[in-house]
N, C-alpha and C positions, 0 to 999 in steps of 0.2 A: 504493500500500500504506500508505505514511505519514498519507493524505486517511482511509483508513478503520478507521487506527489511531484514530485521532484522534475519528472520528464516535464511532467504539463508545465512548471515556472519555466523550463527552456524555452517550451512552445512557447510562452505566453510573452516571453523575450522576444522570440525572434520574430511573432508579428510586430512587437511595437518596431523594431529599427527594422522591418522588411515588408510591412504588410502594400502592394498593390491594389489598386482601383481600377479597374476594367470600365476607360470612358466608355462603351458603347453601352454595356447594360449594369455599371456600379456593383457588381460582385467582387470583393473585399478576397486575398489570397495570399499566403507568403509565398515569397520568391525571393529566398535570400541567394540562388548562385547568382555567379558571374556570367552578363549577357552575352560581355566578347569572348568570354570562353564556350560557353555554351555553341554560337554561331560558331567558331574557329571547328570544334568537336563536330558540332552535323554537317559543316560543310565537307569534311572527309569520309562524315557517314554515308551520304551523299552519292559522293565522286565512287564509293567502292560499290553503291548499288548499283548504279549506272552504269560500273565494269561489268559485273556479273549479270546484266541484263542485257535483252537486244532492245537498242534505244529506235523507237521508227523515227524517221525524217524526211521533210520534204511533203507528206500525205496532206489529204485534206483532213484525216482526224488530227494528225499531228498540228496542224496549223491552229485548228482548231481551239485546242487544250490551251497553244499559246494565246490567241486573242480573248479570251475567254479570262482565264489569267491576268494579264495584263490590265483590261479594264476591271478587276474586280482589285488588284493589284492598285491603280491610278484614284479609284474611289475611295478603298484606306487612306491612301497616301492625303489626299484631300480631305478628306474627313479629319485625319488627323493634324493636319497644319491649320484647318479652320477653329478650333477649340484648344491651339499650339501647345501638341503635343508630340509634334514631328517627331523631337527629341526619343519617343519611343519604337520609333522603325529606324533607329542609326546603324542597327547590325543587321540590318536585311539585307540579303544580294539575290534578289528575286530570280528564279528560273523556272523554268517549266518542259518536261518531257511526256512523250506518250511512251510507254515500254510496253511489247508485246508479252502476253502473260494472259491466260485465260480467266484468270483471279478476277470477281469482279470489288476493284478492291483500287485506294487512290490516298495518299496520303501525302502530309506536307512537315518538312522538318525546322525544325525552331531556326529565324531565320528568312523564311519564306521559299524555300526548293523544295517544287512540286512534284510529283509522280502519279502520272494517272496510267493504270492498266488498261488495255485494252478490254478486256472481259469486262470492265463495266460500264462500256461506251453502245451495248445493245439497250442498255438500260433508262442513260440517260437517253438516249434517242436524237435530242434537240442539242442547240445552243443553250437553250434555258436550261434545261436538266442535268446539263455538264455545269453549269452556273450553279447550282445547286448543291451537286457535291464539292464544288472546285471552294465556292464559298463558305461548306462548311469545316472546313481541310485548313483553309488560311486562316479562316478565326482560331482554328487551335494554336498557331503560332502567332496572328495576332494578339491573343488573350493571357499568352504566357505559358500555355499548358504544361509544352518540357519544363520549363524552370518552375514553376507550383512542384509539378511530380519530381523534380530531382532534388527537391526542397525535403518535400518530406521524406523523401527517402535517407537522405541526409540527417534529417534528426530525428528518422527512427534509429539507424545506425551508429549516428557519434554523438548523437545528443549535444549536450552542453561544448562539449568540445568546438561545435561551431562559432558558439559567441568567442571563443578563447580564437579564434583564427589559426588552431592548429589544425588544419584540416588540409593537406598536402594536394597539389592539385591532380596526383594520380588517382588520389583516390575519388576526386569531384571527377576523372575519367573514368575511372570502373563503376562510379553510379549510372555515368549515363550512358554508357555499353548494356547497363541494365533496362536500363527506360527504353534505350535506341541499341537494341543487337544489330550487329555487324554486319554490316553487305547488307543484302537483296532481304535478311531476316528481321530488315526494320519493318517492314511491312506487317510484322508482327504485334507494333507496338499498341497497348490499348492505356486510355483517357478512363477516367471515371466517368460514372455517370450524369453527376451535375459539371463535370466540363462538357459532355456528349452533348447536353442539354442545350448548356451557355455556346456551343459552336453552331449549335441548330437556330436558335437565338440572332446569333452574330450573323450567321452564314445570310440569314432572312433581310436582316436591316441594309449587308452590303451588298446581297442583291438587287434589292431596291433603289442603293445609292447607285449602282453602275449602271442601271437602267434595261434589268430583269426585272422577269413578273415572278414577284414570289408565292403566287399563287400558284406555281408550277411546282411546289415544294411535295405538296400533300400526293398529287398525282406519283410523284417521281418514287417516295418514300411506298410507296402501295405499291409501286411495282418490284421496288425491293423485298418489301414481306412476301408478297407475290411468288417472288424467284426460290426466298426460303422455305416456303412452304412444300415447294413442288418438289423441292431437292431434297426436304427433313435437313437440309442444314445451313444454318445461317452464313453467308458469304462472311467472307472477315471485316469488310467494311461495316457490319453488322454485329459484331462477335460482342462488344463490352456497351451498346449501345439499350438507351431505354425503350423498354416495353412499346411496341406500336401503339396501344392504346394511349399511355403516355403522352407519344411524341407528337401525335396528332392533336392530343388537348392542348402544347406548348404552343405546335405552332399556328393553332385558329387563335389563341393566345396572342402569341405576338402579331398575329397579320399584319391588322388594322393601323400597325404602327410602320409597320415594313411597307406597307403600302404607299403610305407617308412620304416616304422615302422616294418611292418609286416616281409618283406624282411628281415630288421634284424635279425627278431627274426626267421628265417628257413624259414618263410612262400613261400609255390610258385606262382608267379606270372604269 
């Protein structure tokens, strides 16, 4: 009882000197690692899944992924200088691939480097529905998610030791080989379910800002359940995520607001 008296005043340290604000939807998170190291780390994670995959180029899906990207990419980027807090995309080095890979499965590493499989480009269908996943992918590195989870992992492991700054940075490496395995096995990686949540969240509002209809959310996500069902097994893109019921209450939830958004930017309602 004493041991987790004890843990919880660490925790309760290392929000006060670490705790983040998520301007888009105000969820409060530690993030005590370091950003530049963090980026420096998935930028090799990165480069070695990329080896170990066949990258397509030149396609019209491949093109795709990129424009898709990029304005949802240009919309943060603007959002975030309007409320000046540019300051929190300084370690981004945006990219975007399509990798052949039957998986229907897309993920983005702290940083902003994308990876979309091919396997779940029958799914998305559209431009919008590749907006949709592509949106909910950048919100997780938008939002912090690596750095939240390498946080906690961190003071499940060393505890107090982190406020003492003994914390060596191999070992702030071997945490996030844990969060982010190696090569092509990052694709493994899973989010909790209130960041699955807050990405679904996010992903909605920047589609909106880039001038997606995110009312293409709910169709797109049915076709995922859809895919799981038929198979008896939830794709990975799917693997740590909430209950369909769930996610369909979140996001008639936030619509109204993502919509908002949309109207902004030309969309018609």
């Amino acid at each position: 009882m004493k041991i987790i008296k004890i843990l919880g005043i660490w925790i309760g340290a290392a929000t006060m000197v670490a705790c983040s604000t998520n301007p888009i939807t105000g969820r409060r998170s530690v993030q005590i690692a370091n950003d530049q190291q963090i980026a420096a780390m998935a930028d090799q994670q990165y480069d070695q899944a990329l080896a170990q995959s066949k990258v397509v180029k030149g396609t019209t899906a491949a093109n795709q992924v990129r424009t898709v990207g990029v304005r949802l990419q240009n919309a943060a980027i603007n959002y975030y200088k309007t409320i000046g807090r540019s300051e929190d995309l300084s370690e981004f080095a945006w990219e975007y691939n399509l990798l052949e890979d039957k998986a229907a499965n897309a993920w983005c590493m702290p940083g902003g480097k994308v990876a979309v499989y091919t396997g779940i480009l029958p799914i998305t269908q559209n431009e919008n529905g590749l907006a949709v996943v592509l949106g909910h992918e950048i919100s997780h590195a938008l939002a912090g998610h690596g750095n939240e989870r390498i946080s906690q992992a961190m003071i499940a492991q060393y505890g107090g030791a982190i406020l003492g700054s003994t914390i060596s940075s191999g070992q702030w490496a071997q945490v996030f080989s844990q969060v982010y395995p190696l090569g092509a096995q990052v694709a493994l990686l899973k989010y909790g379910r209130k960041q699955e949540l807050e990405a679904d969240e996010m992903g909605l509002y920047l589609m909106g800002m880039a001038g997606y209809d995110p009312r293409g959310a709910q169709p797109f996500w049915h076709r995922m359940e859809t895919m799981s069902t038929s198979t008896n097994r939830p794709p990975e893109f799917l693997s740590s995520h909430p209950s369909p019921d769930n996610r369909r209450t979140q996001i008639e939830r936030n619509l109204p607001k993502a919509l908002e958004y949309y109207k902004a930017a030309g969309g018609k309602i």
